[in-house]
N, C-alpha and C positions, 0 to 999 in steps of 0.2 A: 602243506604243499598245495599248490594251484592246478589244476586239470583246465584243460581249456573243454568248453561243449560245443556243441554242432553249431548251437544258436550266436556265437562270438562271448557268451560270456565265462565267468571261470568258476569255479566250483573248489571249496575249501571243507574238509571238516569240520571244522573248526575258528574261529573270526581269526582275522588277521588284521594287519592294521591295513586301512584304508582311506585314502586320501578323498574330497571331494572337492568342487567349486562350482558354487550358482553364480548367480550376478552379483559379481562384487563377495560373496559370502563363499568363505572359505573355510577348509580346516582339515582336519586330520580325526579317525575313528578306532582305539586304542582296542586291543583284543579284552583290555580287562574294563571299558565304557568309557572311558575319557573320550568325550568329546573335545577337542579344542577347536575354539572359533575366532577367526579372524576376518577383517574387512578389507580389502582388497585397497591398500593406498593411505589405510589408515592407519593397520597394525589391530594387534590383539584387543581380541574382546574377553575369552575369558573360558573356564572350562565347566561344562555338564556332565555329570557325573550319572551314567546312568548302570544298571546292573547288566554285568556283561551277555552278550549277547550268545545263546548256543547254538551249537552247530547242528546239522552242514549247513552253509552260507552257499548264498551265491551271489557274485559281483558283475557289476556292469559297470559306465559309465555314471558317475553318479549315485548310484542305487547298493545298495545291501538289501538281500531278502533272506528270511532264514526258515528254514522247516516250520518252526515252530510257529508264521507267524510276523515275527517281527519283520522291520522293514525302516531303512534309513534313506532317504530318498533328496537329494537336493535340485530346487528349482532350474529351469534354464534360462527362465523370462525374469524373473523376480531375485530380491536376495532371501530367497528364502529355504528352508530344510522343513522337510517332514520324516516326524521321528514314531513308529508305531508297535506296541508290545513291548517297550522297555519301563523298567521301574523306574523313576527319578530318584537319585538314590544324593544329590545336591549339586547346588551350583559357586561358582566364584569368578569373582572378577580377575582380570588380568593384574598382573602386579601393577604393569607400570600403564597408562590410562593413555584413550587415544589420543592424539594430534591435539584434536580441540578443544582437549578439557586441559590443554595447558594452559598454566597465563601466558597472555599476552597472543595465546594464538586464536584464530576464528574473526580476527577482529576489524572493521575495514577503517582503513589507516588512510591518510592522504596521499600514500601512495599506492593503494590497492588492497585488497584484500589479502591477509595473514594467514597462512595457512601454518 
């Protein structure tokens, strides 16, 4: 369950899932570490697998902080995430691969670039 605090943010016992978006980098933050990461127009990148994170959490815009410590944080300028006190626990690629790693696609053709 979510508590709202004084300061706008919310307060969980325990993680819960949690969405994000930096520039263009996107994803979702699973209660048991599943990162999933995606690119904003491109589709999936792929998932991190890190050790779940313990509570109490607290959520803002972007950000996870937890008692302990940890802290999931995505940029607002960049596409980029910052992930801190979690174990890496493995990664994988997305099943199916972005836009431009299909044939035929990325390619500039005589009539414009392929996307």
């Amino acid at each position: 369950m979510l508590t709202a605090q004084a300061d706008g943010r919310l307060a969980a016992g325990r993680a819960v899932r949690a969405a994000f978006m930096a520039t263009r980098l996107q994803g979702e933050l699973a209660p048991d570490g599943a990162l999933e990461l995606s690119l904003w127009g491109a589709g999936a990148l792929g998932t991190v697998r890190l050790a779940p994170f313990l509570g109490p959490c607290t959520y803002a815009p972007d950000l996870l902080t937890t008692a302990a410590g940890g802290l999931v944080a995505a940029a607002r300028s960049r596409a980029a995430l910052l992930v801190r006190g979690a174990e890496l626990r493995g990664v994988s690629p997305a099943r199916r691969p972005a836009r431009w790693a299909e044939p035929g696609r990325g390619e500039l053709t005589e009539n414009g670039f392929v996307l």
